[in-house]
N, C-alpha and C positions, 0 to 999 in steps of 0.2 A: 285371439290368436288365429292366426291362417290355418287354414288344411292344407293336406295335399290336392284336395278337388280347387279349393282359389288358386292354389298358386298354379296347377296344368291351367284354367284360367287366366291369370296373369299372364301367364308366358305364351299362350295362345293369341293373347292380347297384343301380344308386345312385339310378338314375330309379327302379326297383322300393319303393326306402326310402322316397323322396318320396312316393310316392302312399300308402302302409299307413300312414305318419307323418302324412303329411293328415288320413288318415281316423282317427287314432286322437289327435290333437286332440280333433276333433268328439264321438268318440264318448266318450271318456273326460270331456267338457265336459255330457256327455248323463246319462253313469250320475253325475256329482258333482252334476247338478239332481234327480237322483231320492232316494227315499227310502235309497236304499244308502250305508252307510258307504265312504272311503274304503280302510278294512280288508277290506269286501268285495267290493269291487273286486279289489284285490288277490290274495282269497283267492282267485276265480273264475278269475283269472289264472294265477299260478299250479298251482294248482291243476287247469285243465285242459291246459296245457304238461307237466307231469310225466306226467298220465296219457296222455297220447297219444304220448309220446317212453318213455313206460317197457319198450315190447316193445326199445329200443334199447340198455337199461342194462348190459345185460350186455358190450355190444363198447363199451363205451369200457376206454381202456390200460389194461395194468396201471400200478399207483400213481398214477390220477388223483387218486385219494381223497386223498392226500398229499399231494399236490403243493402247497404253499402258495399257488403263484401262480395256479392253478385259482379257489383260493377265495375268494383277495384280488378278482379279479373276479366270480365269482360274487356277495360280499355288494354291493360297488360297484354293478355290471351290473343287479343281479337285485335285491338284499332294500334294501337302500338307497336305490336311484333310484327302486322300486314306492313305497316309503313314504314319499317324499317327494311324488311328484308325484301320486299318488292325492288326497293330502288338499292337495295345490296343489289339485286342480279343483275340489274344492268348498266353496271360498273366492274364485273370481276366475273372468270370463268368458273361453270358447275364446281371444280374442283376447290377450289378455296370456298365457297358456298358450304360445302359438303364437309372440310375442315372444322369452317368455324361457325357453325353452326351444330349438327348433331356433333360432331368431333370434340367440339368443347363440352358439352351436356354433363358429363360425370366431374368434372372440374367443378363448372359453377354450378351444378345444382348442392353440390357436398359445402363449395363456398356459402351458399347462400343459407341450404339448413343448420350452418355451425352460428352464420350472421343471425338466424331466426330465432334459433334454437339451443345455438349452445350444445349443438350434440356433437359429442369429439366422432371420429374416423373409424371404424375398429380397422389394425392393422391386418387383416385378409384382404379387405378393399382396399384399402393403401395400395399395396401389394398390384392385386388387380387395374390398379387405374397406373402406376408404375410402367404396366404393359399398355396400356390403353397409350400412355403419351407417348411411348416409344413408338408403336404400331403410326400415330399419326403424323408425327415426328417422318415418319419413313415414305408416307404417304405422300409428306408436307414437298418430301426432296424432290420428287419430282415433275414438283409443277415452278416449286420456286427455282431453283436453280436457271433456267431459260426463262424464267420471265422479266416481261421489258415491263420495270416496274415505272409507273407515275402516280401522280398528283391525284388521278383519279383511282387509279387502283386502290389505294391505301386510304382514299375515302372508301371505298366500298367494303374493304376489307373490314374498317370500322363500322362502317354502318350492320354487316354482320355478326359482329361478334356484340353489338349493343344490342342487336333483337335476339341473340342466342340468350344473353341475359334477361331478356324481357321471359323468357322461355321460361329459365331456369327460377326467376318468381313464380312465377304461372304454376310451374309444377310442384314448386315446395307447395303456395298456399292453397293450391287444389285439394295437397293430400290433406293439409294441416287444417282447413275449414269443412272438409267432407261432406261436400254437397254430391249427391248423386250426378253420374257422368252423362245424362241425360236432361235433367235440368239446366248443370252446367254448357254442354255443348248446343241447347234452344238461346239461354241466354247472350251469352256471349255472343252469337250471331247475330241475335236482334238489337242489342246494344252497340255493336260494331257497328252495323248496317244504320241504327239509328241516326247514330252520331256523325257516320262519316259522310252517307250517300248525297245528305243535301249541302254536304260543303264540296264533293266529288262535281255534282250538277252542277252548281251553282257558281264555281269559283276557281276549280281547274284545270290546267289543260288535257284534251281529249285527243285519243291517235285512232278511237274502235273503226274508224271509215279509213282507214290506213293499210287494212290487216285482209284479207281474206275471212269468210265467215268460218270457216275449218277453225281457222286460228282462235277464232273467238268460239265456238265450239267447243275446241278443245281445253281452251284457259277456264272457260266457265264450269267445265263439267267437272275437269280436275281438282281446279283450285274448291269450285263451291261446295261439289260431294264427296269430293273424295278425301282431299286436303280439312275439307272444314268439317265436315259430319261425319262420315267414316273411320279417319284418323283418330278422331276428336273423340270419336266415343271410345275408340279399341287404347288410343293412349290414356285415357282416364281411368276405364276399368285395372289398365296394366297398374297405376299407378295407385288403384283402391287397394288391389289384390296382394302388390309386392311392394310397394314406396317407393316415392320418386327418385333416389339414391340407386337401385338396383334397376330401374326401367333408363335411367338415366344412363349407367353402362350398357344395358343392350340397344340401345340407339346410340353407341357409339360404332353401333357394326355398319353406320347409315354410311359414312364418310367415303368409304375403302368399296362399300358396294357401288354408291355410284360411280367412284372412280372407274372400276371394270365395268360400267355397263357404258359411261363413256364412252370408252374408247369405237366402239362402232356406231351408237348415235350422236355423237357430237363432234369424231373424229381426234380424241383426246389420246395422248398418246399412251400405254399398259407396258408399264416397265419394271423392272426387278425391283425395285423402290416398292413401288405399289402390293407387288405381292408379297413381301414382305412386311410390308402395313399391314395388309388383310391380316395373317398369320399372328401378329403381333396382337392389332386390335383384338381379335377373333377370341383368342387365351385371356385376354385380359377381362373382356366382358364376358367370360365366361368365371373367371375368378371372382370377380367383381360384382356381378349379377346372384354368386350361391349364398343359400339362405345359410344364415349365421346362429348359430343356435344360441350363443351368451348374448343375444342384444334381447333386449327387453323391449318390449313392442312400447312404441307411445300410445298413450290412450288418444283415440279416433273417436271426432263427433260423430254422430249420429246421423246417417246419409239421411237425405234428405225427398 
């Protein structure tokens, strides 16, 4: 059973997620406007994750390499969700990104632990996520309403909401395998990087001589430490400490934040819609997120 020292912990965690997930919105919404492939995005990502975690490679267990369950999230986590939502952004503006992606999070991740697990809802969360889809719902109004939808948009829109889902396994079977969020976040990187970098090389097309070296600077450092190992650690601990169902609601506060922060770096427009999202989401992941005293903890493997 949690304490109250995990759960300041967890939440300490999970604010930490919020804010690197804000900014990696934006910034991911920034390298899809520029001349860089989706794929190099990616590769930058990767790519600089592996090499600044590889003086680590040697201390992970023995038979991680085996371990199936390692890799089932690593492709999910890591080579899956990059690939998807890399080429979401550069089809659809931060704000849909920022919808259907953390926006959905408390949707499909409570989808998916009922598909895994068979675990019903308890009616406070209900509750809570009731406010979550109205807040987003409000949010949602004022980017759809003026938008000049196409062909491409609603590729991209899809292609978001399919890596939200890649997420939302990711996070169920993180909690549900409990592997330490530090093994898991070596893994995963090295298994994404493994798999993807020599088909990246070898077989895709490249824009990095396209770009200003800032830009690739900047996409590396975000996307590789900050996005992949930073995040990565503080969203797993959130998700050791409180469960992926309650961290899942506090990253629904990702959506409505980037929306306002938008609006001066991207020139997006902050409208009554929006602030009444915030308000909305804000209360619900706040309902949403409180620990529930009649749920009965599931028994948790043994970190690893």
């Amino acid at each position: 059973m949690s304490t109250g020292r995990d759960q300041t912990i967890g939440y300490l965690a999970a604010a930490g997620t919020v804010a690197i997930w804000t900014g990696f919105i934006l910034i991911s919404r920034l390298g899809g406007k520029s001349a860089l492939t989706g794929h190099d995005i990616l590769a930058l990502r990767l790519g600089v994750a592996a090499l600044l975690l590889l003086p680590f490679a040697g201390s992970l267990p023995r038979g991680s390499w085996r371990d199936a369950r390692l890799w089932t999230l690593g492709m999910i986590g890591g080579l899956l969700y990059g690939v998807l939502v890399y080429a979401g952004f550069k089809l659809v503006p931060a704000a849909h990104g920022g919808i259907l992606l953390p926006g959905m999070q408390p949707f499909l991740v409570a989808a998916v632990a009922w598909l895994l697990t068979r675990q019903r809802m308890p009616r406070e969360r209900a509750f809570g996520l009731a406010f979550i889809a109205l807040g987003v719902g409000f949010a949602a109004q004022s980017y759809m309403a003026g938008s000049a939808w196409s062909a491409a948009m609603l590729a991209g829109d899809a292609l978001m909401l399919a890596s939200a889902l890649m997420w939302a396994f990711y996070s169920v079977l993180a909690k549900r395998w409990g592997f330490h969020p530090w093994l898991l976040t070596r893994f995963v990187a090295f298994s994404s990087a493994l798999i993807y970098l020599p088909v990246y090389l070898l077989l895709l097309p490249k824009q990095l001589d396209a770009v200003p070296m800032s830009t690739l600077v900047l996409q590396g450092l975000y996307q590789g430490v900050g996005a992949t190992i930073v995040a990565m650690l503080l969203f797993l601990k959130a998700v050791e400490k409180l469960g992926a169902e309650r961290v899942g609601a506090l990253i629904a506060l990702v959506p409505v934040l980037a929306g306002v922060a938008a609006a001066p770096l991207l020139g997006e427009a902050l409208t009554g819609w929006l602030l009444a999202g915030l308000v909305c989401v804000s209360l619900g992941a706040f309902i949403a997120a409180r620990p529930i005293a009649r749920l009965i903890p599931a028994a948790c493997p043994a970190t690893r």
